[in-house]
TINU-833795 format. One record per residue (C-alpha): residue number from 1; residue in one letter; x, y, z. Coordinates in steps of 0.2 Angstrom, whole numbers, plus 5000, padded with zeros to 4 digits. Example, Ala and Ser with C-alpha at 12.3 -4.5 7.8 and 13.67 -1.06 7.14 Angstrom:
<pts>
+-----+---+------+------+------+
:   k : r :    x :    y :    z :
+-----+---+------+------+------+
:   1 : A : 5062 : 4978 : 5039 :
:   2 : S : 5068 : 4995 : 5036 :
+-----+---+------+------+------+
</pts>
This chain:
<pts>
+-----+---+------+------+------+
:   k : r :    x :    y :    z :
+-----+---+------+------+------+
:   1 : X : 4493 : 4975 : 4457 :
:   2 : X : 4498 : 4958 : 4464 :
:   3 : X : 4490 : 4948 : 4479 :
:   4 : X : 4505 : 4940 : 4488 :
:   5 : X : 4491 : 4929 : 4498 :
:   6 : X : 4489 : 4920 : 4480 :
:   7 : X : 4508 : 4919 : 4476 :
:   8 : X : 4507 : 4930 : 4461 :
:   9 : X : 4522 : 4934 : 4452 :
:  10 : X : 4522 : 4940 : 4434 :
:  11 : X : 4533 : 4935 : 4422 :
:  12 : X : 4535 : 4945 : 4407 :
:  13 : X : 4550 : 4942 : 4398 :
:  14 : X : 4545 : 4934 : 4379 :
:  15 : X : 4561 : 4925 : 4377 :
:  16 : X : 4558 : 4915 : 4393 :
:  17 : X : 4539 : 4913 : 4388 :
:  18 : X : 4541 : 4905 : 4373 :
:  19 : X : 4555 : 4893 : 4377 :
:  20 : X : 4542 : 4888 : 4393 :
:  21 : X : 4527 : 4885 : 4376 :
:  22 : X : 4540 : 4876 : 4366 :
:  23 : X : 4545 : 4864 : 4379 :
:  24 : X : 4526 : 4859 : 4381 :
:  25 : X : 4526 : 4854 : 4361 :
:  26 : X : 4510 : 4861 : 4356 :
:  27 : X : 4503 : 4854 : 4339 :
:  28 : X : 4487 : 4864 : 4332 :
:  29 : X : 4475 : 4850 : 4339 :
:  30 : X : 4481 : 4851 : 4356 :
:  31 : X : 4470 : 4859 : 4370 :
:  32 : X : 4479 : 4868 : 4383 :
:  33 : X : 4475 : 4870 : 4402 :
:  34 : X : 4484 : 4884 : 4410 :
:  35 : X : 4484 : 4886 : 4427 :
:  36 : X : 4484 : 4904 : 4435 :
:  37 : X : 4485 : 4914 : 4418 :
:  38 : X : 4485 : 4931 : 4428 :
:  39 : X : 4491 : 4946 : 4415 :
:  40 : X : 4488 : 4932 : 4403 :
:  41 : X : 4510 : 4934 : 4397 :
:  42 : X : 4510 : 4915 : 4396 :
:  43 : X : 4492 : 4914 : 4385 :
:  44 : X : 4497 : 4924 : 4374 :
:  45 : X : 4511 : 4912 : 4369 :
:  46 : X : 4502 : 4896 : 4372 :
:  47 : X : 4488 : 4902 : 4359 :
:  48 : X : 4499 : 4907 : 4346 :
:  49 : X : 4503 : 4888 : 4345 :
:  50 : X : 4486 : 4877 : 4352 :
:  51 : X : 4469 : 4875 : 4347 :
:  52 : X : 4462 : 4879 : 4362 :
:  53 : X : 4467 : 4885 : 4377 :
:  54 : X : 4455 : 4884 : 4394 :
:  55 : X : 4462 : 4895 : 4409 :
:  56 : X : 4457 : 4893 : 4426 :
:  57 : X : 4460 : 4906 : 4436 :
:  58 : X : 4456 : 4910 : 4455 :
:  59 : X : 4459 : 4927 : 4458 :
:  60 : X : 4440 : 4935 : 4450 :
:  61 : X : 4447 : 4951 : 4443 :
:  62 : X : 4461 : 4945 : 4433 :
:  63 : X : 4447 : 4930 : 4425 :
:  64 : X : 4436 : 4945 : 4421 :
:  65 : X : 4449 : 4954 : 4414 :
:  66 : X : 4458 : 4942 : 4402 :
:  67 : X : 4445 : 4937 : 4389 :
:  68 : X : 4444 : 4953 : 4381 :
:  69 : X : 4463 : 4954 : 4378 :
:  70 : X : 4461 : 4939 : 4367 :
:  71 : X : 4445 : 4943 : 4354 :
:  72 : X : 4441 : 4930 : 4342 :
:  73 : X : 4452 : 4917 : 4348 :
:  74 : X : 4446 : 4899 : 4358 :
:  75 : X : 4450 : 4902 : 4373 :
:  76 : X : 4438 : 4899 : 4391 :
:  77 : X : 4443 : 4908 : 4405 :
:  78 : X : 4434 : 4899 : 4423 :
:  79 : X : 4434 : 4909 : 4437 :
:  80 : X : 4441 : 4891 : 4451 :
:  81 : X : 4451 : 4886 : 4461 :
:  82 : X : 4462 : 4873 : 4450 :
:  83 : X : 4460 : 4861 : 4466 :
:  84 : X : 4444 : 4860 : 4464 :
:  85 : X : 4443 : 4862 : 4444 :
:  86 : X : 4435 : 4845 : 4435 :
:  87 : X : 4448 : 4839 : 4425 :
:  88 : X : 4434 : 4827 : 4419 :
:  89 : X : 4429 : 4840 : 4406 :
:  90 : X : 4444 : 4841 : 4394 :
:  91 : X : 4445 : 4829 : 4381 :
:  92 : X : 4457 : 4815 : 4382 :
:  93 : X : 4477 : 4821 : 4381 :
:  94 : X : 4477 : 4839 : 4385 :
:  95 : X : 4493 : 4847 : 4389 :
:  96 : X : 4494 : 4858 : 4406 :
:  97 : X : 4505 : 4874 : 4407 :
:  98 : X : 4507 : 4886 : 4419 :
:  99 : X : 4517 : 4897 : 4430 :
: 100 : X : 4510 : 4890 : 4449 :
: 101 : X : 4511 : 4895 : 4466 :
: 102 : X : 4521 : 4888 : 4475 :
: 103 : X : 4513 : 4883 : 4490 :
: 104 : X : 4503 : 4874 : 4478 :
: 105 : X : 4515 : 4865 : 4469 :
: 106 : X : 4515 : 4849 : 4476 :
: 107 : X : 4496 : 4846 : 4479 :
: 108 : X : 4495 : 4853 : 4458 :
: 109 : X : 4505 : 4839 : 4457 :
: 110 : X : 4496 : 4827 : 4466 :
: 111 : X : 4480 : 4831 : 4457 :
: 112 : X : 4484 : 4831 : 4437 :
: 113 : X : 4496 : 4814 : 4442 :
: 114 : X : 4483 : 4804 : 4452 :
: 115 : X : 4465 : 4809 : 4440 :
: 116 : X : 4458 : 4798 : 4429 :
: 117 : X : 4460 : 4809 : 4414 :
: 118 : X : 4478 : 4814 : 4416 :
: 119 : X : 4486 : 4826 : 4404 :
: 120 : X : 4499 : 4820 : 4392 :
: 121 : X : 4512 : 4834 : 4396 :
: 122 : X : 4513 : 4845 : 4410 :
: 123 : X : 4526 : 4858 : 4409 :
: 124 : X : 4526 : 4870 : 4427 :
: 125 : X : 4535 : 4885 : 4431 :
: 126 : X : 4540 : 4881 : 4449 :
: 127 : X : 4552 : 4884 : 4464 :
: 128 : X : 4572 : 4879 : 4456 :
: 129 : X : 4572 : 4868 : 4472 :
: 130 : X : 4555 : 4857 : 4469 :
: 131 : X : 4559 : 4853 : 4449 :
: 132 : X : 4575 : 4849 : 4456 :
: 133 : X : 4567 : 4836 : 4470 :
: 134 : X : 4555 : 4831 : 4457 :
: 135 : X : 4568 : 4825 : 4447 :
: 136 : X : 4578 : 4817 : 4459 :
: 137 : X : 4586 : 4799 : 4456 :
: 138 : X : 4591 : 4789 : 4472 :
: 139 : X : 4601 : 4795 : 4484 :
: 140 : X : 4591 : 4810 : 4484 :
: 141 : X : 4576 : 4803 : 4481 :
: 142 : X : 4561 : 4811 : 4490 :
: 143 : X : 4541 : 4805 : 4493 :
: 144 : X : 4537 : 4821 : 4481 :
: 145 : X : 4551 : 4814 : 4467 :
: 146 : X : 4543 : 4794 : 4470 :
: 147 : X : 4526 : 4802 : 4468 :
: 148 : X : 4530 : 4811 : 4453 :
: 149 : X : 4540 : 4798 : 4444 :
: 150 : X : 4528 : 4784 : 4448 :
: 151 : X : 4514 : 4792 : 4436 :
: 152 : X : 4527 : 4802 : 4424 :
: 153 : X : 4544 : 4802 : 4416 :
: 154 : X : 4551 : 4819 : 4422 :
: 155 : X : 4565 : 4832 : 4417 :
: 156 : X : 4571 : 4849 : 4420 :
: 157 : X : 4570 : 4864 : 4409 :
: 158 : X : 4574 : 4880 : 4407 :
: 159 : X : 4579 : 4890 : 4425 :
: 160 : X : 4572 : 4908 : 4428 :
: 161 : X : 4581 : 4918 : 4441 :
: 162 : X : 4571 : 4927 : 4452 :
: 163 : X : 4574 : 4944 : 4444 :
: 164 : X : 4564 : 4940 : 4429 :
: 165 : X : 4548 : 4942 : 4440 :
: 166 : X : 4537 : 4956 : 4445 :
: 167 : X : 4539 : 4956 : 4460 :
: 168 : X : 4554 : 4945 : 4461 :
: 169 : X : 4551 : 4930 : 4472 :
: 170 : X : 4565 : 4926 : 4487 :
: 171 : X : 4570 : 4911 : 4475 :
: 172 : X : 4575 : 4906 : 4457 :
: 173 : X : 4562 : 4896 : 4447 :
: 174 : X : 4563 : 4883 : 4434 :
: 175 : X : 4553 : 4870 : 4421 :
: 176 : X : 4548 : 4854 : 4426 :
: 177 : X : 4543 : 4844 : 4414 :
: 178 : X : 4530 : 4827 : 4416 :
: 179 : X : 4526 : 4816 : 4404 :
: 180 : X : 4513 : 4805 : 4410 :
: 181 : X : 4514 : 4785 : 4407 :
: 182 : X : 4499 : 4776 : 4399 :
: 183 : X : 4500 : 4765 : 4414 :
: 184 : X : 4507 : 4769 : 4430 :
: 185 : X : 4523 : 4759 : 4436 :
: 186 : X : 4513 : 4755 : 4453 :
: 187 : X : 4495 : 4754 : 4450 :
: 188 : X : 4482 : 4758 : 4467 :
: 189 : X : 4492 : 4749 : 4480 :
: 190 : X : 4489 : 4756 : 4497 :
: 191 : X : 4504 : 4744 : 4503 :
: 192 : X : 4515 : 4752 : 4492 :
: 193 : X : 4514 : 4770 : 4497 :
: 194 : X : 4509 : 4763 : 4516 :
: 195 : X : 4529 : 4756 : 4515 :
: 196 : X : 4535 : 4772 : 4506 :
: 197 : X : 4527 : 4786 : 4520 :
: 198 : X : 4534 : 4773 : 4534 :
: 199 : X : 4552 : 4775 : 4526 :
: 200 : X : 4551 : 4794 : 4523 :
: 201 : X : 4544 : 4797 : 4540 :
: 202 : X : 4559 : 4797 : 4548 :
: 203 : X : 4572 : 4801 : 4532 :
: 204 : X : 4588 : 4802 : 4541 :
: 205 : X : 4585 : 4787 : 4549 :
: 206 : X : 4593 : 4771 : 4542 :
: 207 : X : 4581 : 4762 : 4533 :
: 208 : X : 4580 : 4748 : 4547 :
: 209 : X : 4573 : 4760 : 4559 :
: 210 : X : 4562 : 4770 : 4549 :
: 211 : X : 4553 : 4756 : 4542 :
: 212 : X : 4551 : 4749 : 4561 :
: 213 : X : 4542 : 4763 : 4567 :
: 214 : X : 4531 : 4764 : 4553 :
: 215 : X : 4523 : 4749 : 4551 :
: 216 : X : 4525 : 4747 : 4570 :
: 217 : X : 4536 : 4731 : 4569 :
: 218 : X : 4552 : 4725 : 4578 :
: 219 : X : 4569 : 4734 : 4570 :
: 220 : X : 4571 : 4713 : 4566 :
: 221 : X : 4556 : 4711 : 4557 :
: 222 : X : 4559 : 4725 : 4547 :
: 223 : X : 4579 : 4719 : 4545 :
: 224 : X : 4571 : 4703 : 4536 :
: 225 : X : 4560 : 4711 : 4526 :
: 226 : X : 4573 : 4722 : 4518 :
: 227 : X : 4585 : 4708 : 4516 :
: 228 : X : 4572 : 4699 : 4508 :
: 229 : X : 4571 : 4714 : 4495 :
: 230 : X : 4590 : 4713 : 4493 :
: 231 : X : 4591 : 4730 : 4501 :
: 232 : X : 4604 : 4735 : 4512 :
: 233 : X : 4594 : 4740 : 4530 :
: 234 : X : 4609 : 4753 : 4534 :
: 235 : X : 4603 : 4762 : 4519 :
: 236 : X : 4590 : 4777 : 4521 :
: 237 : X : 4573 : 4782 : 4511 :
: 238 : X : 4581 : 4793 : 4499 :
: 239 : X : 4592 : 4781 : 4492 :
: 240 : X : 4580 : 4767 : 4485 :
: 241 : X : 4575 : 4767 : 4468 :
: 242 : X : 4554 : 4764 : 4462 :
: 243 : X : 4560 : 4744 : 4459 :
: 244 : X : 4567 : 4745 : 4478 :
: 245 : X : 4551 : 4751 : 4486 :
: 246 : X : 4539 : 4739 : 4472 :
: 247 : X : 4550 : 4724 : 4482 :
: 248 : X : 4548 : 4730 : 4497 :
: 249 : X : 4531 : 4732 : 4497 :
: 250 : X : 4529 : 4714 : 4491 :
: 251 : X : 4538 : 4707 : 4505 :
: 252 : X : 4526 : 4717 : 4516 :
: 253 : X : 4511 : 4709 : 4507 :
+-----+---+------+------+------+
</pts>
């Protein structure tokens, strides 16, 4: 049985499972956090290659359920909810894999990119339309795609139509791929993402306006600052690169 409050939709197809593990490159000394393991079709794969998996799993049946499929191999099953999960526990350079929700996606996101121990490798199963966003390049960028690719290189991998799911979701899936930077391109700078929120307020707004009304200057002011940044004001949010919003933000300072 699935509870659809929890967004559970199981994936059972090998083929696809183990091109999801291999994109995650797993080595023997790698331990693995799974996210939402459920009938434990993706475990199974992931163990096969790591040393150790730990799956965190909210739904208190399935987490009862799944360590006796796996006898005699490492792998810690927590009964959580992944938001709350300490991610302080696992040793440096884990690798996450998982099939999430997605009404979860973006604040799974949020969580692995912004902790202090941050996973070397994330590879989620998601909605087709989020990977794609993730991975956008300007002229489509998004706040999501900055967020992501501030803390992360990312790519696309493998897409999953719908009907590869029981029960098939109302949309196609596919990999996303993160690979975390040692250092993040923008460190803690409130300015920073103050400047980006204010363009992406009001996306289809030219850039002049958007940035105006959210840091609450004159369309002017705002006209200077960009020209200062060597950006064109008639441009909007989603067509500025990371460097555009890091200049930007410096002219705000």
């Amino acid at each position: 049985m699935t509870d659809k409050s929890l967004g559970q939709h199981w994936l059972k197809d090998k083929a696809i499972l183990r091109e999801i593990v291999d994109s995650a490159e797993i080595s023997s000394d790698d331990t693995v956090l799974e996210v939402g393991p459920g009938l434990g079709t993706l475990t199974s794969q992931i163990l096969r290659q790591s040393k150790r998996v730990v799956a965190v799993e909210f739904d208190p049946n399935l987490a009862r359920k799944l360590p006796g499929q796996f006898p005699g191999k490492d792998l810690e099953v927590i009964n959580e909810d992944i938001l709350k999960f300490d991610l302080s526990s696992l040793p440096k350079n884990y690798k996450v894999v998982a099939n999430i929700p997605y009404y979860i996606t973006a604040k799974i996101v949020e969580k692995f990119l912004s902790a202090d121990n941050q996973p070397s490798r994330l590879v989620l199963l998601v909605q087709k339309e989020v990977a794609q966003r993730i991975c956008a390049q300007p002229g489509e960028m998004s706040l999501l795609a900055l967020n992501a690719q501030v803390y992360a290189k990312t790519s696309l991998g493998i897409e999953v139509p719908r009907q590869y799911f029981t029960p098939p979701p109302k949309v196609d899936s596919q990999v996303v791929i993160l690979d975390t930077f040692t250092e993040p391109l923008v460190e803690n700078d409130p300015i920073f993402w103050r400047v980006a929120r204010a363009g992406f307020s009001e996306k289809r707004k030219k850039l002049r306006s958007s940035i105006s009304a959210g840091l609450a200057i004159s369309k002017s002011q705002a006209e200077e600052l960009l020209d200062k940044a060597g950006i064109d004001p008639n441009l909007r949010a989603q067509d500025l690169s990371i460097d555009d919003w890091i200049n930007l933000a410096e002219e705000v300072k």
